[in-house]
N, CA, C and O atoms as a GROMACS GRO file, in nm:
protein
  312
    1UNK      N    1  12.758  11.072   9.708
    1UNK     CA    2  12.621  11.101   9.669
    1UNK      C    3  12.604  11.075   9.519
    1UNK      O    4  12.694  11.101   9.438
    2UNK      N    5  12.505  11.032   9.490
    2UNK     CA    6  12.449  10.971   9.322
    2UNK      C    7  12.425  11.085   9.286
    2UNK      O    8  12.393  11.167   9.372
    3UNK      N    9  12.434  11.123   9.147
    3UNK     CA   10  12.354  11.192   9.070
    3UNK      C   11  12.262  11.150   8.994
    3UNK      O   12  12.268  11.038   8.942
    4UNK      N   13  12.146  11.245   8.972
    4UNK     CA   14  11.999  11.126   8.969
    4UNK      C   15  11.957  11.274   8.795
    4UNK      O   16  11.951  11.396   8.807
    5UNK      N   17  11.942  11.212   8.698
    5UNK     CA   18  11.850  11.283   8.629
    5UNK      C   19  11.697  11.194   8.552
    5UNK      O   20  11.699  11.094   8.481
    6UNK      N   21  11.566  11.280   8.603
    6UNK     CA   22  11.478  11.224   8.587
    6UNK      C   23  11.408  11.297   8.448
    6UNK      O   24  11.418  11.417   8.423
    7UNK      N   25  11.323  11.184   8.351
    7UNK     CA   26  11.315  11.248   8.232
    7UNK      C   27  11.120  11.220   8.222
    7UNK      O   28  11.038  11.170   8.300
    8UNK      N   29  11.116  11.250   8.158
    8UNK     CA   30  10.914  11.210   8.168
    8UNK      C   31  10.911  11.276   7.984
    8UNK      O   32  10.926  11.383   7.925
    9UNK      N   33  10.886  11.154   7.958
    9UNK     CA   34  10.869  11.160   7.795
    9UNK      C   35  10.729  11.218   7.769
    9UNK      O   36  10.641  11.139   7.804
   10UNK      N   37  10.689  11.318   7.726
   10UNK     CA   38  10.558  11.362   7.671
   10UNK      C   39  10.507  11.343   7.523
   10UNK      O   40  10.396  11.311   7.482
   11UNK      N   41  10.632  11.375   7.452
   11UNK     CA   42  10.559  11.332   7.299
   11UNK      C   43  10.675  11.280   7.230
   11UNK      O   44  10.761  11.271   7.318
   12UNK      N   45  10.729  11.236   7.110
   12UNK     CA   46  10.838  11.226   7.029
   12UNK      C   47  10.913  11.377   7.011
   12UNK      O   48  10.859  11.476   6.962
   13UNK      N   49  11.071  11.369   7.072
   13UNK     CA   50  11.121  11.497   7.071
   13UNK      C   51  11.042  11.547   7.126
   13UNK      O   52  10.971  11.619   7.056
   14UNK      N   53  11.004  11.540   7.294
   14UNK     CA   54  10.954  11.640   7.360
   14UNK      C   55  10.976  11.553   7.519
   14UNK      O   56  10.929  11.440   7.533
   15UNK      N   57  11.056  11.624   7.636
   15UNK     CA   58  11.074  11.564   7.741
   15UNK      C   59  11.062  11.669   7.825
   15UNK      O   60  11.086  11.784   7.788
   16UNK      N   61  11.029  11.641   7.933
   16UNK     CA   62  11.081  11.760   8.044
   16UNK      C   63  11.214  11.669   8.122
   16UNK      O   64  11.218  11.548   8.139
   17UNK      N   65  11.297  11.751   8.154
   17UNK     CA   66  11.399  11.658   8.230
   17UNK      C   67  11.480  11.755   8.292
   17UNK      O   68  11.528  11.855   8.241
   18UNK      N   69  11.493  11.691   8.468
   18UNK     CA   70  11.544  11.747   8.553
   18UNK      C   71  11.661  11.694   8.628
   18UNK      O   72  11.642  11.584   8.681
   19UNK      N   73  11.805  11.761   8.647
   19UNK     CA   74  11.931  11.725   8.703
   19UNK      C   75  12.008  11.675   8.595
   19UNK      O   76  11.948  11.643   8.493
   20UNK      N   77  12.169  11.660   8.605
   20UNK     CA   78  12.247  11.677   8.519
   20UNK      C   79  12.251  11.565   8.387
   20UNK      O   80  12.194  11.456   8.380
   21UNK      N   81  12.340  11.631   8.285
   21UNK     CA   82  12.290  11.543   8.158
   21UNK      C   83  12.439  11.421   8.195
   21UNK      O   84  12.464  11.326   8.120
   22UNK      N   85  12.514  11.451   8.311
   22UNK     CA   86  12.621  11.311   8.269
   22UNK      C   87  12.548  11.200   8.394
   22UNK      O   88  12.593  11.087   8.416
   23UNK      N   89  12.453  11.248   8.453
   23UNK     CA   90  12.392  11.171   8.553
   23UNK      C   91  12.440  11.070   8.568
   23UNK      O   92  12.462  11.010   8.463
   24UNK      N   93  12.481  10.995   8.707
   24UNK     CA   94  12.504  10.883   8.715
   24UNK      C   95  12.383  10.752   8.749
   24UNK      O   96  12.403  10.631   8.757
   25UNK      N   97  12.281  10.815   8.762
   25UNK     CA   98  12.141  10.712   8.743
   25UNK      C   99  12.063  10.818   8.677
   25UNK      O  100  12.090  10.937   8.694
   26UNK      N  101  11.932  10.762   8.573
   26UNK     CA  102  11.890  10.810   8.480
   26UNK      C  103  11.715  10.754   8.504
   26UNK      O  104  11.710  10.631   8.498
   27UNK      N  105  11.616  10.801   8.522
   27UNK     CA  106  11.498  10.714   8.538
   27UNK      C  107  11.435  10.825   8.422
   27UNK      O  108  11.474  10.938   8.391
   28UNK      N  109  11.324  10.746   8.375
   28UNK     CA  110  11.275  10.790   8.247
   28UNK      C  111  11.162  10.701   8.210
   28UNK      O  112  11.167  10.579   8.191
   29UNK      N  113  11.044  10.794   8.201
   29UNK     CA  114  10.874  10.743   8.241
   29UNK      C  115  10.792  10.818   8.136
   29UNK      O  116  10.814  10.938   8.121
   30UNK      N  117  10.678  10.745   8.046
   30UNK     CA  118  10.612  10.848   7.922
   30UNK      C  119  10.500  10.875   8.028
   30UNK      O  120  10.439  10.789   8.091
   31UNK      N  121  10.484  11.026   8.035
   31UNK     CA  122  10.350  11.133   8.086
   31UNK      C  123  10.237  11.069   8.114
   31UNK      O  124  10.161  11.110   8.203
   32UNK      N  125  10.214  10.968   8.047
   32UNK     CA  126  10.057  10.877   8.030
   32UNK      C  127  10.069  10.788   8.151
   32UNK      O  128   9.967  10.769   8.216
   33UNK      N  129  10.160  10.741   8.181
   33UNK     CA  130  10.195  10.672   8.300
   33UNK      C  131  10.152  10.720   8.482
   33UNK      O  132  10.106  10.654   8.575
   34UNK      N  133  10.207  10.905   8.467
   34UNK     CA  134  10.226  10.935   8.584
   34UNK      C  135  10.102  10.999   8.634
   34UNK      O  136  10.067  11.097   8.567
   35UNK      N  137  10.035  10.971   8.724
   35UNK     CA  138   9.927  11.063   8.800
   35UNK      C  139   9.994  11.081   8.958
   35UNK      O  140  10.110  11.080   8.998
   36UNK      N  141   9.826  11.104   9.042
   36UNK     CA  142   9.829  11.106   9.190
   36UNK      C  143   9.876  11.028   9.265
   36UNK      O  144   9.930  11.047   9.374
   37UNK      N  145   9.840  10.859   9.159
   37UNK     CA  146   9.852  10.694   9.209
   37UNK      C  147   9.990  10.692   9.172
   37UNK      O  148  10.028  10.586   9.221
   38UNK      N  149  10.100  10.750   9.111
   38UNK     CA  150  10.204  10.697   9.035
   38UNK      C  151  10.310  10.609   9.150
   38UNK      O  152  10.357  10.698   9.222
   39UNK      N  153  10.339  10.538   9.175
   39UNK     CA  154  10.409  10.428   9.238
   39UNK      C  155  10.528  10.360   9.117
   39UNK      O  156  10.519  10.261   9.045
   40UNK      N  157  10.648  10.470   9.135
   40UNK     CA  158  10.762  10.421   9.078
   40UNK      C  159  10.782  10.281   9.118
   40UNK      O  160  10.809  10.206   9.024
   41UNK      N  161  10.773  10.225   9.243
   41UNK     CA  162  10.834  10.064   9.245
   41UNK      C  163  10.757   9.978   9.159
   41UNK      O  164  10.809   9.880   9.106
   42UNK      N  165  10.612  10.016   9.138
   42UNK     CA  166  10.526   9.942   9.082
   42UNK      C  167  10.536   9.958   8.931
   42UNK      O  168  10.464   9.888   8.861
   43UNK      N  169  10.625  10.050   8.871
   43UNK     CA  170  10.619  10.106   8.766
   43UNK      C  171  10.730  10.098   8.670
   43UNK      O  172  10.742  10.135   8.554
   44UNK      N  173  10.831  10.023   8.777
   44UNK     CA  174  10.958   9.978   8.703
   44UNK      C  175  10.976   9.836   8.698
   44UNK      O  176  11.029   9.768   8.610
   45UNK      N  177  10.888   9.782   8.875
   45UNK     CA  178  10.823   9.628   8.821
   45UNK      C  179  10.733   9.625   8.631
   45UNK      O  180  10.779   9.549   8.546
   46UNK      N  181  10.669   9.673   8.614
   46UNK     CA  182  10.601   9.653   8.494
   46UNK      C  183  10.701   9.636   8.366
   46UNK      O  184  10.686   9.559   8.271
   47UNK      N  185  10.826   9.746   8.396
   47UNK     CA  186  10.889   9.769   8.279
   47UNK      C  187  10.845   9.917   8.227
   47UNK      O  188  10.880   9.946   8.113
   48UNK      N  189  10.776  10.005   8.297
   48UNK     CA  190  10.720  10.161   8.241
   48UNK      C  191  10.820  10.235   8.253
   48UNK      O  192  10.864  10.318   8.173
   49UNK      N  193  10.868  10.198   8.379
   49UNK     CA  194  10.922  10.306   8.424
   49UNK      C  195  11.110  10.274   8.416
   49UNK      O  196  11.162  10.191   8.491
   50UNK      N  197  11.178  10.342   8.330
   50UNK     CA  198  11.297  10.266   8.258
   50UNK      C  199  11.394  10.357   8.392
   50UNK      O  200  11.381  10.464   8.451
   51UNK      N  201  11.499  10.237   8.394
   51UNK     CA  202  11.616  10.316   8.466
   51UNK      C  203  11.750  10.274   8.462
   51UNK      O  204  11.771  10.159   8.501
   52UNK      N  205  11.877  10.362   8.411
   52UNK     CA  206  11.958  10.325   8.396
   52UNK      C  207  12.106  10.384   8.464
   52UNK      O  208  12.130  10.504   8.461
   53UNK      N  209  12.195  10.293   8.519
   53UNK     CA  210  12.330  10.339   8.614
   53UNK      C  211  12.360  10.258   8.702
   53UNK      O  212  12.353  10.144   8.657
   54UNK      N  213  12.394  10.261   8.820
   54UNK     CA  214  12.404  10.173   8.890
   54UNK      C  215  12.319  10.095   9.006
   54UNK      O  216  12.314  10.145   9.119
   55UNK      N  217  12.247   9.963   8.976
   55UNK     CA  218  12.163   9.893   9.011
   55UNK      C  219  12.131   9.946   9.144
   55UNK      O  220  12.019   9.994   9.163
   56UNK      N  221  12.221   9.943   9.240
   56UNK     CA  222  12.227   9.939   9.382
   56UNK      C  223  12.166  10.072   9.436
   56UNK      O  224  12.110  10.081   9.544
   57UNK      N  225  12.182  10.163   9.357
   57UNK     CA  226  12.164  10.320   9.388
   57UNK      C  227  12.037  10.337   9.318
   57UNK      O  228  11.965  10.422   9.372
   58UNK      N  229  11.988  10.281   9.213
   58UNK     CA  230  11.901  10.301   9.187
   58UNK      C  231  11.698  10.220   9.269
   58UNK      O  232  11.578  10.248   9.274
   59UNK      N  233  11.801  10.114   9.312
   59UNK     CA  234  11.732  10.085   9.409
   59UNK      C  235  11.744  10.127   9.546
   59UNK      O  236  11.650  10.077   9.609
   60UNK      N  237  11.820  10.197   9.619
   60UNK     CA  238  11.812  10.278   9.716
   60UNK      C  239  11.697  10.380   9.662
   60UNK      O  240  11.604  10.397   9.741
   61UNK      N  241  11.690  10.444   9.549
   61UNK     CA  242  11.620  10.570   9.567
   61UNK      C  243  11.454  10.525   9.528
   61UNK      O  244  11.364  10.604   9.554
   62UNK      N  245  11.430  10.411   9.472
   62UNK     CA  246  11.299  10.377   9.437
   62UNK      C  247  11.291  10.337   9.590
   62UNK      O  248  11.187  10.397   9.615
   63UNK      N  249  11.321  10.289   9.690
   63UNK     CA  250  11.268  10.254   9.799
   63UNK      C  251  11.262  10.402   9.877
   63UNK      O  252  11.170  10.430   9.955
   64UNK      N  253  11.349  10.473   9.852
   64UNK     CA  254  11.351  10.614   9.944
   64UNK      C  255  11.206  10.746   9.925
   64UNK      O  256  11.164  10.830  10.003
   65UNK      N  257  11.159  10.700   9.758
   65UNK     CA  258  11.052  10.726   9.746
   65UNK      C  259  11.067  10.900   9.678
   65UNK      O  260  10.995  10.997   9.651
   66UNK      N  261  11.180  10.867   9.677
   66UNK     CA  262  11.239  11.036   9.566
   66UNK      C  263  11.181  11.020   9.456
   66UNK      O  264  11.086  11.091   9.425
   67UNK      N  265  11.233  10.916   9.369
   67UNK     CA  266  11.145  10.899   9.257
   67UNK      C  267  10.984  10.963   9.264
   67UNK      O  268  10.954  11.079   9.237
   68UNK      N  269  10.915  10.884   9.297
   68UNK     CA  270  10.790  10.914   9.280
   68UNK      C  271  10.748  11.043   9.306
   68UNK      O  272  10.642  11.082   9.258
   69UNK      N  273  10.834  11.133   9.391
   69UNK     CA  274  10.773  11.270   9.440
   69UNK      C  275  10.834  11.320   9.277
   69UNK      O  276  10.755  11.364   9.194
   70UNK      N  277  10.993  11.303   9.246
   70UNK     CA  278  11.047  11.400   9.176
   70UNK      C  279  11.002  11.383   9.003
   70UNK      O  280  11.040  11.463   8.917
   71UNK      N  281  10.917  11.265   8.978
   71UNK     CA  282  10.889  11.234   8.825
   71UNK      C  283  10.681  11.276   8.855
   71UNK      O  284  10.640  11.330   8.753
   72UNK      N  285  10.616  11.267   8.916
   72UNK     CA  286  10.549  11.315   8.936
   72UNK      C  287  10.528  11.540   8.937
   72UNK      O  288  10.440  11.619   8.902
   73UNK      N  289  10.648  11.547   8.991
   73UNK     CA  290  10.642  11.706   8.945
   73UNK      C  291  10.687  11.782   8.862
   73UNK      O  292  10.677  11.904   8.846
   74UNK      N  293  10.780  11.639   8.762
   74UNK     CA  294  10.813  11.698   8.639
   74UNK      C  295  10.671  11.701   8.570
   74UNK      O  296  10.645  11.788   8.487
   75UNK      N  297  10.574  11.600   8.607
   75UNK     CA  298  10.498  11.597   8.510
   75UNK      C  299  10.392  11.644   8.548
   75UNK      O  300  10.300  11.575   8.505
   76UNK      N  301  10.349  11.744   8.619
   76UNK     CA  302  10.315  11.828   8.660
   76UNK      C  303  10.374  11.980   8.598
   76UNK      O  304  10.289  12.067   8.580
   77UNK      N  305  10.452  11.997   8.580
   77UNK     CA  306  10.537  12.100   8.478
   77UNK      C  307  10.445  12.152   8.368
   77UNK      O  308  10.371  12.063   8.323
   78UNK      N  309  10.430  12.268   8.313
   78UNK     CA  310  10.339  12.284   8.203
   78UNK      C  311  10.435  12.264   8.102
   78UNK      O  312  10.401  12.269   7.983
   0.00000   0.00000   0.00000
């Protein structure tokens, strides 16, 4: 099993970020990005939506659709 930590940049020195800090995949998206519509596949096509570890796993989970639920409720977070 991967370890996944997801980060949602809000301001300079300011993140919310959820799951471990040695993570073995890392996705990481600025606040302005994420709404209702947010579509991680569409969002890492652009280049918004940054991700780093191992290719293969990280594309398992953008198709599995974790992403989008789990960076969406960080940013939802007060």
């Amino acid at each position: 099993m991967t370890t996944v930590q997801y980060r949602v940049v809000v301001a300079k020195n300011d993140e919310r970020t959820e799951g471990p800090d040695d993570a073995a995949v890392v996705f990481s998206a600025p606040i302005a990005i994420v709404d209702d519509a947010f579509d991680a596949v569409v969002e890492f096509m652009r280049g918004r939506l940054k991700a780093s570890g191992d290719t293969g796993a990280i594309l398992d989970l953008l198709k599995s659709g974790d992403v989008d639920v789990a960076v969406r409720q960080l940013a939802s977070r007060p």
